[in-house]
C-alpha positions in Angstrom: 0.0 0.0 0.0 2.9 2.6 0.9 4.2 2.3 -3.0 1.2 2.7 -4.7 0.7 6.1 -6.6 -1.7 7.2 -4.3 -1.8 10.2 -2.1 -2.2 8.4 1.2 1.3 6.3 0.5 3.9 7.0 2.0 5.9 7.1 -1.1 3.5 9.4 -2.9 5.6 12.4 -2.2 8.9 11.1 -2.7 7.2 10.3 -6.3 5.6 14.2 -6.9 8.6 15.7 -5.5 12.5 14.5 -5.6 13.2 14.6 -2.0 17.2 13.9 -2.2 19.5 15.6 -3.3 20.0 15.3 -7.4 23.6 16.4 -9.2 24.3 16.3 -12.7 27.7 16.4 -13.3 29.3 17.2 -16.9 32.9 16.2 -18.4 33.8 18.2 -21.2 36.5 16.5 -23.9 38.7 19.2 -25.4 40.7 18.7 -28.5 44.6 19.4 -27.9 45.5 19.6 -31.3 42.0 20.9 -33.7 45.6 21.8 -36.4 46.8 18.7 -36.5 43.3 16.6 -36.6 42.6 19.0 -39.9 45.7 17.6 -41.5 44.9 13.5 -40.6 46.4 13.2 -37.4 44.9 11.2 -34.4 42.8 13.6 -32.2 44.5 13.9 -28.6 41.9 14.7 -25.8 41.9 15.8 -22.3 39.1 15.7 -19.7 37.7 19.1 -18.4 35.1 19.3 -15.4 33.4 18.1 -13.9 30.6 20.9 -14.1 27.8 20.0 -11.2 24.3 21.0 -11.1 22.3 20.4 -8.4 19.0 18.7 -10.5 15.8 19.5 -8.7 12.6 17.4 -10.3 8.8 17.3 -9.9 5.8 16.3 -11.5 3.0 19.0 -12.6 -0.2 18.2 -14.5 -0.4 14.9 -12.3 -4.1 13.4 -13.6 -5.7 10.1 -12.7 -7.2 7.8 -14.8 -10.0 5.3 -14.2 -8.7 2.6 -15.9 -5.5 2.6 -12.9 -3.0 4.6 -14.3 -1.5 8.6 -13.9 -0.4 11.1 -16.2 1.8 13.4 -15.8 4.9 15.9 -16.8 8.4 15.9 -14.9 10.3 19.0 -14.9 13.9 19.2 -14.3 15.2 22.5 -13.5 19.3 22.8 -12.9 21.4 25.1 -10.6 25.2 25.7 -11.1 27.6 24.4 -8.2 30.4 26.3 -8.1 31.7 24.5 -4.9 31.3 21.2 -6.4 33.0 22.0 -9.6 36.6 22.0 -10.9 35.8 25.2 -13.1 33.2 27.7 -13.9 30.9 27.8 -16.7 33.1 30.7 -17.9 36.1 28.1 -19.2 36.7 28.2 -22.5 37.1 24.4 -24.3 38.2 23.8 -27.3 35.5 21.1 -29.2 34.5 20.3 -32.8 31.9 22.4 -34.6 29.3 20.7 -33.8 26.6 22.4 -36.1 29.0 22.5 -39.0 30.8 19.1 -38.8 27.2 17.8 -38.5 25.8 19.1 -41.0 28.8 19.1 -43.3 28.3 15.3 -42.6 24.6 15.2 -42.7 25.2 16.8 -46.5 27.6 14.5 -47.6 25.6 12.5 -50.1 23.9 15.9 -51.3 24.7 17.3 -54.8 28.1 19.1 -55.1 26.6 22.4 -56.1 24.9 22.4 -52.5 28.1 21.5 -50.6 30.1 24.0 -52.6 27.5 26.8 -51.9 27.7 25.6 -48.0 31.7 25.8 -48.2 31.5 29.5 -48.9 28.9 30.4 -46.8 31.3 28.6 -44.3 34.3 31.0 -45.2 32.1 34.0 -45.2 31.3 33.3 -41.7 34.9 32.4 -41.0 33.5 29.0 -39.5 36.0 26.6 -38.3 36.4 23.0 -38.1 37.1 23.1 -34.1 35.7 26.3 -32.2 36.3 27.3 -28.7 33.6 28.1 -26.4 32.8 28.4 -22.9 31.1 25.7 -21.1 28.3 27.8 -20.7 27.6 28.3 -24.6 28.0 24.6 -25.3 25.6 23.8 -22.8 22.7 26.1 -22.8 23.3 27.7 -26.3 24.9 30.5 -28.3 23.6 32.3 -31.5 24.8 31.1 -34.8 24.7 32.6 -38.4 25.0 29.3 -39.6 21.7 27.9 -38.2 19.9 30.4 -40.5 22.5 29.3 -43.2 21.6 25.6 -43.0 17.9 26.4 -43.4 17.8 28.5 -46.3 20.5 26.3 -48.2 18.5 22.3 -47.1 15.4 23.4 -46.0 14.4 21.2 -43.2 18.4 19.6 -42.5 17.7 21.1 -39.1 14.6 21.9 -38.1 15.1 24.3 -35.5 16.1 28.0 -34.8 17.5 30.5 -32.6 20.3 29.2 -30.4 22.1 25.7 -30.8 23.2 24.1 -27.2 24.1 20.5 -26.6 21.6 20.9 -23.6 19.6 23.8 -24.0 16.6 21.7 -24.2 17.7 19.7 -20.9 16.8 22.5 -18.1 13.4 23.9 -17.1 12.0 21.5 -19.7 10.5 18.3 -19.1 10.9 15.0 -21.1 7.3 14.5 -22.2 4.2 13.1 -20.9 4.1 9.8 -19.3 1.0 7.5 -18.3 2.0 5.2 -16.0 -0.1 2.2 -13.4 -0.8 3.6 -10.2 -1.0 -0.2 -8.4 -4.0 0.0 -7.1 -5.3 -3.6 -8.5 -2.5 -4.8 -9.1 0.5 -3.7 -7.2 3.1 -5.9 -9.7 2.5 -3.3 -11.9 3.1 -0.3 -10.5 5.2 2.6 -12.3 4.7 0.3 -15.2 5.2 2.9 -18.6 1.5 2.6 -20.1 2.4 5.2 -22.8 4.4 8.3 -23.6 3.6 11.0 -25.2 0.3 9.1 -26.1 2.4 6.1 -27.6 2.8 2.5 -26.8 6.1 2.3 -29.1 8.0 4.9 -30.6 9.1 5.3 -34.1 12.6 5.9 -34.0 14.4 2.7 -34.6 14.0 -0.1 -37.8 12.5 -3.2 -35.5 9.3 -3.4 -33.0 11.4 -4.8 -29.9 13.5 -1.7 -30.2 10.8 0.6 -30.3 9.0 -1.3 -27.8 8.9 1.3 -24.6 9.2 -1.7 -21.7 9.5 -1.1 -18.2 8.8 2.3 -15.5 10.0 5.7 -16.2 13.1 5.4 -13.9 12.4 5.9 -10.8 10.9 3.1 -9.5 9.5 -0.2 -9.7 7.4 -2.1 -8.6 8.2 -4.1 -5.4 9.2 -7.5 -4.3 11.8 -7.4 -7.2 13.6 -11.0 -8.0 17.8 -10.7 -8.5 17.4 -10.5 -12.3 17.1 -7.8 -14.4 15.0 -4.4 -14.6 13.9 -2.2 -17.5 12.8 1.3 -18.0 12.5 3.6 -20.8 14.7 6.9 -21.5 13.0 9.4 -23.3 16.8 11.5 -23.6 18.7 7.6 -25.3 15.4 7.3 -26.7 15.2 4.0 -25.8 14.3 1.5 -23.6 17.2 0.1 -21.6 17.7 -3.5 -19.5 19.9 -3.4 -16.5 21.3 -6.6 -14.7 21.4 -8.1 -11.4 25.1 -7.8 -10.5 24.9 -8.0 -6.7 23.1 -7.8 -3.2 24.2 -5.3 -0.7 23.6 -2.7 1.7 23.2 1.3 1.5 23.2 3.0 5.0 21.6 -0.6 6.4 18.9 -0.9 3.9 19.5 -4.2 1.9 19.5 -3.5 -1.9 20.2 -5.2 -5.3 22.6 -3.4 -7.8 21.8 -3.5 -11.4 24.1 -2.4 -13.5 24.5 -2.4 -17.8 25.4 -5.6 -19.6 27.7 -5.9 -22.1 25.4 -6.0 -25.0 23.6 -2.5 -24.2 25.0 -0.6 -26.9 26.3 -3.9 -28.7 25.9 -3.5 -32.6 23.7 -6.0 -34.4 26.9 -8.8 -35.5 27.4 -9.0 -31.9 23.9 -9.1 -30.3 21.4 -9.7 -33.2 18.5 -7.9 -31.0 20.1 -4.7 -31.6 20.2 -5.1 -35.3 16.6 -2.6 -35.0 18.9 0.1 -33.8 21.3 0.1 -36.9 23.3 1.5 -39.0 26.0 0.4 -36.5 29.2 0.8 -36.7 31.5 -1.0 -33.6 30.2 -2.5 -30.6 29.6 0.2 -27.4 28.2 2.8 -29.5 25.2 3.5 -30.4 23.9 5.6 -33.5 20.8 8.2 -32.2 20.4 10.1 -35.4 17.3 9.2 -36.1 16.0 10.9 -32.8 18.3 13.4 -32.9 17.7 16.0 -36.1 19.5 12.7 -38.2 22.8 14.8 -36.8 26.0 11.6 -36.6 25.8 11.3 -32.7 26.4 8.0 -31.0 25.9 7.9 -26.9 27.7 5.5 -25.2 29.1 4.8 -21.8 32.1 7.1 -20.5 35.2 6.8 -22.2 34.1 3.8 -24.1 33.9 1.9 -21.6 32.5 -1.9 -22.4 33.6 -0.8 -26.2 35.3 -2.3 -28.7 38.9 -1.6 -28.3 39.3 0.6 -31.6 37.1 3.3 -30.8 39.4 4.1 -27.4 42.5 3.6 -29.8 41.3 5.8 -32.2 41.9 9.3 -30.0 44.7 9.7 -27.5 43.5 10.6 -24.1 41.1 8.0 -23.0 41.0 5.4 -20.1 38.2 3.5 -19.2 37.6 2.3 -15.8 34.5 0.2 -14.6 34.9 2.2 -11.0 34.5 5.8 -12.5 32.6 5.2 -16.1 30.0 2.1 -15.2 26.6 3.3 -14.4 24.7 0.9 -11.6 21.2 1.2 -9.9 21.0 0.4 -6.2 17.6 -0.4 -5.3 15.4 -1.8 -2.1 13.9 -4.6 -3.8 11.1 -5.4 -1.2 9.9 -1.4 -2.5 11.5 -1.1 -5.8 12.4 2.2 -4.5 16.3 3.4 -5.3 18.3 4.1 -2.9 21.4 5.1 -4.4 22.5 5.8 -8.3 24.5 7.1 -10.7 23.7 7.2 -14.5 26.3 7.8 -17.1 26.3 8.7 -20.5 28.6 10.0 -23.0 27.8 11.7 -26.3 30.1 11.4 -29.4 29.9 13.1 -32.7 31.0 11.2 -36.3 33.4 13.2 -38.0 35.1 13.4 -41.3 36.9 15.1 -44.3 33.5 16.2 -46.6 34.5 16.2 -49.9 33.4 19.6 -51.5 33.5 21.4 -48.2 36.9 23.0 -47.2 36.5 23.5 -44.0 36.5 19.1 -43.3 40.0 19.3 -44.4 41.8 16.3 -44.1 39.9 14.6 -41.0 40.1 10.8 -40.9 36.6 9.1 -39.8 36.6 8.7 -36.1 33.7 9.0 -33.7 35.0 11.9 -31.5 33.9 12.1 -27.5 31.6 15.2 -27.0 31.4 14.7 -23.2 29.9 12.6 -20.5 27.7 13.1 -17.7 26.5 11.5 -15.2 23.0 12.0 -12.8 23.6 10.7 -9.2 21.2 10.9 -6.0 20.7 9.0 -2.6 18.4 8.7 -0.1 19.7 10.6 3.0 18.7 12.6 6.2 15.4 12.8 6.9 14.2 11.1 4.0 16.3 7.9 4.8 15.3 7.8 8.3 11.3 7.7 7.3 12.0 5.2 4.5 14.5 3.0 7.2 11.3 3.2 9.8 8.3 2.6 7.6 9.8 0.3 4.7 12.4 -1.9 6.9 11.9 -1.5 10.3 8.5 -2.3 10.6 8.2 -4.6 8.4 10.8 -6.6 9.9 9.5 -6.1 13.4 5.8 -7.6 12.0 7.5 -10.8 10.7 9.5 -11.3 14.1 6.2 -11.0 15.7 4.6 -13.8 12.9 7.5 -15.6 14.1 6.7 -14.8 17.9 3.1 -15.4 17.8 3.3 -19.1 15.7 6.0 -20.1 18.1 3.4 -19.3 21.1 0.4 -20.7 19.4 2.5 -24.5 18.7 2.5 -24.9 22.3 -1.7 -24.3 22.3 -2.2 -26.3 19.8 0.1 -29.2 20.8 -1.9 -28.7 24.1 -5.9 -28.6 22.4 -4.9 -31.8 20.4 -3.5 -33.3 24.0 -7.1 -32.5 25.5 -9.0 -34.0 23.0 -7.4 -36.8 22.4 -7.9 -37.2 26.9 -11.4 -36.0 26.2 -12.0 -39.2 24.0 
């Protein structure tokens, strides 16, 4: 009953409103040697950041449903931490173009008159393969000439205007509407997705178990959880996603299971044939989002290529992954389904190459470049932890001592009534 979406469960508000604190934390990759990369050579990157935000979320336009479920939006609104972060928003970072490497590849199979016309629009505008803005730009936008460009050259290549940021889209937004079981008939189904957005399956990806949207919306499930695997979908991968049952353990005294990402999560199709829907591929650990991204050549992925194949970390100088720092894991209370600890990481890459027709691609060999990673970590602490500790696993513990307690007492009764009747005869 307490993890039912109902107002008088004890969960209810933890659902509404994000009681814990929430930090997003962003790793920029800047490019050494932008020259050099123009004239073939191997890109050499170094890690900048991490840039925190404290990430505060809650639901609005929360509407119930007869037929068991709830609707409703989740905002996310972000806050700058300069205390937290190793730099200010202020840095300057030196990272590919991404509008004009994107589109230069997004044009590639386009007739040579349009390409040339784009290459001297380019050096009107004194674009640049590489550009060097501050974190700030990058993230929550900066204004362009070439967006205005783009659209009156290919109509449509990008369908958007005003400024271009990785994440402008990210803060004091909300990651569309989602109908999901409240539990109130059946509690195994609780946070279960119903739709989003209004749909059952998206349209993204070439097969229908990759558009299949399986699983809650992330932030829990329902309880009594068994040690294998959990599913939820992410409107920002545009995806569903499986985790794993890697091991039991205990946050702050509360027993949980961690789930963490298998192998085959971002595997290309040769490797794990169910992921052939999400092709083109190109190697395993990457995996291509144009088609819910404006078609642009961006691959997410875990940190540093982590769980990659080995030729995408060989492919730049500056990369190590590590299973400690660039795995992402869920650690949840699996007699709730409520998390008690996480951290969820992601890194986004960009495909670049020499263009043939425009300039400004020089001589860049094809490699999938790192963009940057972020991850979005929380746990359950103070006050929070203390009610959830009392209400969740205290008592519910104390109740099945006292099960215990009362049918030991009641074996002696009985043994004693059967005694009695057994005289009595």
């Amino acid at each position: 009953q307490n993890v039912r979406i109902d107002p008088s469960s004890i969960s209810f508000n933890m659902w509404k409103v994000i009681p814990v604190p929430f930090y997003l934390s962003v790793h920029f990759f800047e490019v050494l040697n932008p020259k050099q990369v123009l004239q073939g050579a191997k890109p050499v990157l170094t890690q900048r950041g991490p840039y925190v935000y404290r990430e505060y979320r809650y639901k609005t336009n929360i509407t119930f449903h007869d037929n068991d479920t709830v609707s409703f939006l989740e905002y996310r609104n972000l806050f700058f931490q300069p205390d937290m972060s190793n730099g200010t928003e202020e840095d300057y970072v030196v990272v590919p173009n991404i509008l004009m490497m994107g589109a230069a590849v997004m044009m590639e199979k386009l007739p040579n008159v349009l390409k040339i016309l784009l290459s001297g629009a380019l050096a009107g505008m004194k674009q640049e393969a590489f550009m060097n803005r501050t974190v700030g730009e990058i993230m929550w936008g900066y204004e362009d000439p070439l967006i205005d460009t783009i659209n009156t050259l290919v109509p449509g290549l990008i369908p958007f205007k005003g400024k271009f940021g990785l994440f402008v889209q990210f803060n004091n937004s909300h990651s569309g509407l989602f109908t999901v079981n409240r539990g109130m008939k059946n509690i195994s189904q609780v946070h279960m997705v119903d739709s989003w957005n209004g749909l059952k399956k998206v349209n993204y990806w070439r097969s229908t178990g990759c558009n299949m949207i399986n699983g809650t919306a992330g932030e829990m499930w329902p309880p009594f959880m068994s040690p294998t695997s959990l599913e939820f979908y992410s409107p920002d991968a545009c995806r569903s996603m499986t985790l794993v049952y890697e091991q039991s353990g205990k946050f702050k005294g509360v027993p949980t299971y961690r789930f963490v990402a298998p192998k085959t999560l971002f595997a290309n199709g040769t490797d794990y044939p169910p992921n052939e829907g999400f092709c083109p591929c190109m190697q395993s650990g990457i995996q291509n989002v144009s088609t819910c991204r404006l078609n642009a050549p961006m691959f997410i992925s875990h940190p540093h290529f982590y769980n990659a194949d080995p030729s995408l970390v060989s492919a730049v100088v500056g990369l190590h992954p590590s299973k400690d720092q660039h795995a992402l894991f869920l650690d949840v209370h699996p007699m709730t389904g409520i998390p008690m600890n996480c951290s969820i990481k992601l890194q986004l890459n960009l495909y670049i190459k020499q263009v043939s027709g425009i300039l400004q691609t020089g001589k860049i060999k094809p490699v999938v470049l790192p963009l940057l990673w972020f991850a979005e970590s929380g746990s359950i602490d103070g006050s929070v932890l203390n009610q959830f500790y009392t209400n969740l696993v205290l008592l519910p513990l104390l109740l099945e001592y006292l099960q215990y307690i009362f049918l030991g007492l009641s074996v002696p009764l009985i043994i004693s009534a059967a005694v009695l009747m057994v005289m009595n005869k």
